[in-house]
N, C-alpha and C positions, 0 to 999 in steps of 0.2 A: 565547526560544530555540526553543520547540518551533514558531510559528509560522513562524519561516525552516524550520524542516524541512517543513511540514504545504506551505509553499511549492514545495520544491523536489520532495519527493514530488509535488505536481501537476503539475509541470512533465514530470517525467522518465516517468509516467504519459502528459502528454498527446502528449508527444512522440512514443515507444515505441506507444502503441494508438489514439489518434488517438478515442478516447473521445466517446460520445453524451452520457452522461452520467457523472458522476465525481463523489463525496461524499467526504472524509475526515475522520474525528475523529481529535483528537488524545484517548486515553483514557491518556495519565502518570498522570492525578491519581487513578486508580480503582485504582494499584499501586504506591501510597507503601511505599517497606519493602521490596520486591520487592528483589531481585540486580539488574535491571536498572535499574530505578530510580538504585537506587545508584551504579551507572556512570557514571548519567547520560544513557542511551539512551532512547528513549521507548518506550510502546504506539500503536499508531495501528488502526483500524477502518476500512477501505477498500471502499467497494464504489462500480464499475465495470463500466459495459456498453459494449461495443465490437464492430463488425463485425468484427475479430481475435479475437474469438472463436467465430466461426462455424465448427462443425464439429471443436469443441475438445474435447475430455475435461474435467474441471476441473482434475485436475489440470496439465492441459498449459496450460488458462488461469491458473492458480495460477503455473505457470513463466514464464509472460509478464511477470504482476506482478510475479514477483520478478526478473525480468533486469531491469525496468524501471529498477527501485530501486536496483539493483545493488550495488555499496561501500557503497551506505547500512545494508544490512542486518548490516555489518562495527562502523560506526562511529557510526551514529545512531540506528538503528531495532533495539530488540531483541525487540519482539513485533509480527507483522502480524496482524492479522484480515482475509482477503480475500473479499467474495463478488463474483464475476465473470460478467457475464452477454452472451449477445448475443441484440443486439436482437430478436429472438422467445420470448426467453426469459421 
């Protein structure tokens, strides 16, 4: 299951930032027990460099990934880890 997500996170990532480079783990298994676990929602650790991040704050790169994801972070994704970079970074 978490692989169709770690999928569609890449997708809606490369679409949205158009990314150089783009890693994702899925880390569920490091939060067995967890509330969100439970649910069913995963952890995933993201890190992403992108020329849409030029000139960004982090947090306003932070807001990119997470518009990226969008309703996933409703229904699929209950912890992100993001580090966001552009490319001189």
């Amino acid at each position: 299951m978490n692989e169709a997500r770690v999928a569609l996170i890449r997708e809606r990532i490369e679409q949205a930032l158009d990314p150089t480079e783009l890693r994702i783990k899925d880390q569920s298994h490091l939060h067995a027990g967890h509330a969100g676990a439970e649910s069913g929602m995963g952890h995933f650790d993201v890190f992403v460099r992108s020329k849409s991040f030029d000139g960004q704050s982090r947090i306003q790169r932070h807001q990119q990934v997470y518009a990226a994801v969008g309703d996933m972070m409703q229904t699929d994704i209950h912890a992100l880890s993001i580090r966001a970079l552009a490319p001189d970074d």
